[in-house]
Structure formats: C-alpha cells, structure tokens
C-alpha positions in Angstrom: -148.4 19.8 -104.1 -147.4 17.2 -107.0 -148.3 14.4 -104.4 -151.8 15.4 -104.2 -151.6 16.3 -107.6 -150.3 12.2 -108.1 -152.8 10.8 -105.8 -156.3 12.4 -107.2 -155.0 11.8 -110.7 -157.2 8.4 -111.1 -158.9 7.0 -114.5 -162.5 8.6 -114.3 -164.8 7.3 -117.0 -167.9 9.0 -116.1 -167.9 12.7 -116.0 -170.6 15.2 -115.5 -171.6 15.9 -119.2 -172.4 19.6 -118.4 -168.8 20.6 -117.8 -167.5 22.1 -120.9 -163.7 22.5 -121.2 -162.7 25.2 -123.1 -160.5 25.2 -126.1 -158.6 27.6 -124.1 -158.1 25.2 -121.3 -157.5 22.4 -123.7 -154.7 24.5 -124.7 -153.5 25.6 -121.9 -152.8 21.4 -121.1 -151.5 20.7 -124.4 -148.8 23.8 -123.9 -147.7 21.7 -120.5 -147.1 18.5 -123.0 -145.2 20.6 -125.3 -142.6 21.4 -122.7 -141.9 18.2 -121.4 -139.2 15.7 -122.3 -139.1 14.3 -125.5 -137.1 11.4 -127.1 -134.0 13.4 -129.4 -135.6 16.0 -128.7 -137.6 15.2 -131.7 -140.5 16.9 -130.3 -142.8 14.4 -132.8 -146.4 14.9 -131.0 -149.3 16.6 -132.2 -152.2 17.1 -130.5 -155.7 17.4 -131.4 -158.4 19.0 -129.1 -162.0 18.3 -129.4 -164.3 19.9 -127.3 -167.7 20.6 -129.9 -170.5 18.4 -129.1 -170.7 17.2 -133.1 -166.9 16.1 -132.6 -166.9 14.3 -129.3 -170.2 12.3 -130.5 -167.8 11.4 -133.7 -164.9 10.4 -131.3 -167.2 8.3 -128.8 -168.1 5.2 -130.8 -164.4 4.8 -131.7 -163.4 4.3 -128.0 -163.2 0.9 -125.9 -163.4 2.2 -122.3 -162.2 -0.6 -120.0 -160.9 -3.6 -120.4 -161.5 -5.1 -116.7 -165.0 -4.5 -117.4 -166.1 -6.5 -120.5 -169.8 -6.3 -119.8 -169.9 -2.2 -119.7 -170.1 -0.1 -123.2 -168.4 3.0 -121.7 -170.2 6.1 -120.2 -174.1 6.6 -121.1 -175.5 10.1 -122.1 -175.2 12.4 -119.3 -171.7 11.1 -118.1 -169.6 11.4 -121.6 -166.6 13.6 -121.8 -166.8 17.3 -122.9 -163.6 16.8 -124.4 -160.7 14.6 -125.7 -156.9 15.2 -126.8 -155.9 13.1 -129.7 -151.9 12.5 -128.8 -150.8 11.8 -132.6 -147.0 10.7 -133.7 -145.9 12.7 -136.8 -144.3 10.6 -138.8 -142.4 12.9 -140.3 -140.5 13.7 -137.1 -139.8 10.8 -135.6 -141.2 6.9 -134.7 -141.9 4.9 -131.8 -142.4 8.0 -129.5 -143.9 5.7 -127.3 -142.2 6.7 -124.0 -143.0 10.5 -124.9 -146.5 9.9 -125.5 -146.6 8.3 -121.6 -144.7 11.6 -120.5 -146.9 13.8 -122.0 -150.5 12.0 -121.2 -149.3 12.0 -117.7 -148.6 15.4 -117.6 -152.0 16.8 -119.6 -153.8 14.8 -117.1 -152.1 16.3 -114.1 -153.3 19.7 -115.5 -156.3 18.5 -115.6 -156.5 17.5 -112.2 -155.3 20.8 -111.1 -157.7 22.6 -112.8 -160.7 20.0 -111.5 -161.1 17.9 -114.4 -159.8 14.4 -114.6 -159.8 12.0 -117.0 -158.9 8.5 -118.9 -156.2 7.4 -121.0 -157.7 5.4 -123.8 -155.3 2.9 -125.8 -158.3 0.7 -127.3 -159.0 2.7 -130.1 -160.3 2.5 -133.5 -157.6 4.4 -135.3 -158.5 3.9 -138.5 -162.2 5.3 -137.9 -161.1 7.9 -135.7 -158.7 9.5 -138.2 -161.4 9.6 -140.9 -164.2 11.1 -138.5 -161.7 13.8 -137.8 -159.8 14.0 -141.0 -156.8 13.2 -139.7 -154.1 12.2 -142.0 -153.2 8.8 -141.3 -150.6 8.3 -143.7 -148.3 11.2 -141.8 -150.2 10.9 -138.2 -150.4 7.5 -136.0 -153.1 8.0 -132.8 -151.3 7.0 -130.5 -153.5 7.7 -127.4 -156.9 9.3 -126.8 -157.4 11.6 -123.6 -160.9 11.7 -122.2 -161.9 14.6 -120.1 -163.9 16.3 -117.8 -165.8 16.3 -113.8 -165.6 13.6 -112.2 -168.4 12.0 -111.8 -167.5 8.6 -110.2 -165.2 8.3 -107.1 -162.7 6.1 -107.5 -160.6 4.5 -104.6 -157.3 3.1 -104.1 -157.1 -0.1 -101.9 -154.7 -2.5 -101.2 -153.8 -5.2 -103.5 -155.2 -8.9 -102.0 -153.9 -11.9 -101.0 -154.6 -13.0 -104.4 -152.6 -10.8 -106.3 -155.2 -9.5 -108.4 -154.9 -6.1 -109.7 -157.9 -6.0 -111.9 -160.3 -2.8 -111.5 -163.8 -3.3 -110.4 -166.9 -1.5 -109.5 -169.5 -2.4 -106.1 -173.0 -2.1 -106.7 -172.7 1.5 -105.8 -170.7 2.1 -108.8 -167.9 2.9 -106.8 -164.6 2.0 -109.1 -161.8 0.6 -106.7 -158.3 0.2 -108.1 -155.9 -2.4 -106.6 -152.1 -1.1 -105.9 -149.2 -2.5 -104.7 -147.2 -1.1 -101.4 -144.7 0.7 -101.9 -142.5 -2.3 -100.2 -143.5 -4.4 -102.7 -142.0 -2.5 -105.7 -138.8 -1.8 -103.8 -135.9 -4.3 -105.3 
C-alpha cells in the first residue's frame, strides 16, 4: 500500500555496504522518475546511476550528509551506499525544474523502499567536484540532487514533535536516528 510505502520511506544514512544495487534496479527506479509529472512537460531531468565501487568512492567525498548533525562526517566504511542517482537539470530543456526534481526524488525513493532499499536525499553537494569526478558536463548539466542508496542499516523513528517545537533530527547513544513530525492537526489550516 502507498501508506506503508509513505511511512518506511525515511532518510537512512547508514546502509549495509554489502548490498549491491544493480544497474538494472537503478534503472528500473529511474524509469518510475521518467513517468512522473514534469513542469511543461519539459521532461528536463537526467539521471546518472552509479553503482561501481571506483565511482561511489569518487561521489563520497563530495557529499555533506546531515546538517542536524555537525559533528558526524557521514557514514564510515562498511555503512556507505552501493549506489547514488545523480538527478541533473539539462539546461538545454528547461530551468528551475525544481519542483520536478522533488517529484521525481520522491518517487525513486519510494521504489526503493518497495524493493528494500532506502535511502537519502542529499542537497549539500559539491557540484562543481562532483561533475568533474564523473565528467559530467556542467556547462549543459546542473546537479541538482544526489540519491544515496542501499539496506538500511539504521532504524529510524518517527516521534512526536515537543513542547519545544523543535524539529531537528537526532541520534541516542544507540545510534538510533529519531525524526520529529508534526500531527496531522497541526498542519490542518
């Protein structure tokens, strides 16, 4: 069901390094993106899938993975992603797809999830770096968004936003990564 399908779709940083995706699989989630709503129909989005160990150890250092947590570099050996999906903006086609590249990330990642994987959207990227360690033309091609995937390796668990209002991410000393949402009667207008 898309609810369950909703619900497990969290932002897992660590995943079990020994999953391998395949490039067929990688596919197979990129084909979803490519059928989903895009502004004017422009269609704009290109997609690059990395899945070779040489390639994902020349998209690693490029990545900032998450902002909450200052004081942690992102995933150690053993718990990177087997695999990524660059979500580039042809320039030729169209600008400020911004709104498809949220339609389409959603939707690769709920593929994901159905297929057992999960995965992290990445926005702090070093574009410029990332395009030249992939040769990537970045005078036609803007990275827009980096996908991060694999098995979980990390739960994650949804609680309640506090009294405080704070909806920052943390982790206990179990490593357990809790995310702070609002009820559903307080997004209601």
């Amino acid at each position: 069901m898309l609810k369950d399908l909703v619900y497990n779709c969290r932002s897992y940083r660590r995943v079990f390094a020994d999953c391998w995706v395949s490039p067929l699989e990688l596919k197979g989630l990129v084909d979803l993106a490519r059928m989903t709503a895009s502004t004017a129909n422009s269609q704009a989005l290109k997609f690059k899938v990395v899945n070779s160990p040489e390639e994902n150890a020349l998209v690693f250092p490029t990545l900032g993975w998450a902002g909450a947590l200052p004081q942690w570099d992102g995933p150690e050996e053993g718990e990177r992603p087997g695999a990524y999906i660059i979500i580039v903006e042809d320039s030729t086609l169209g600008k400020n797809k911004l709104t498809d590249v949220g339609i389409t990330a959603q939707t690769i990642l709920l593929g994901a999830v159905e297929k057992g994987y999960g995965g992290c959207m990445l926005a702090n990227v070093k574009r410029d770096a990332l395009a030249e360690a992939l040769g990537i033309d970045a005078e036609r091609y803007v990275i827009r968004l980096v996908l991060a995937l694999g098995k979980p390796k990390e739960e994650v668990k949804v609680v309640p936003v506090g009294d405080s209002g704070d909806v920052k991410y943390y982790r206990d000393e179990n490593q357990v990564h809790y995310v702070p949402k609002r009820g559903l009667e307080e997004i209601l207008l």
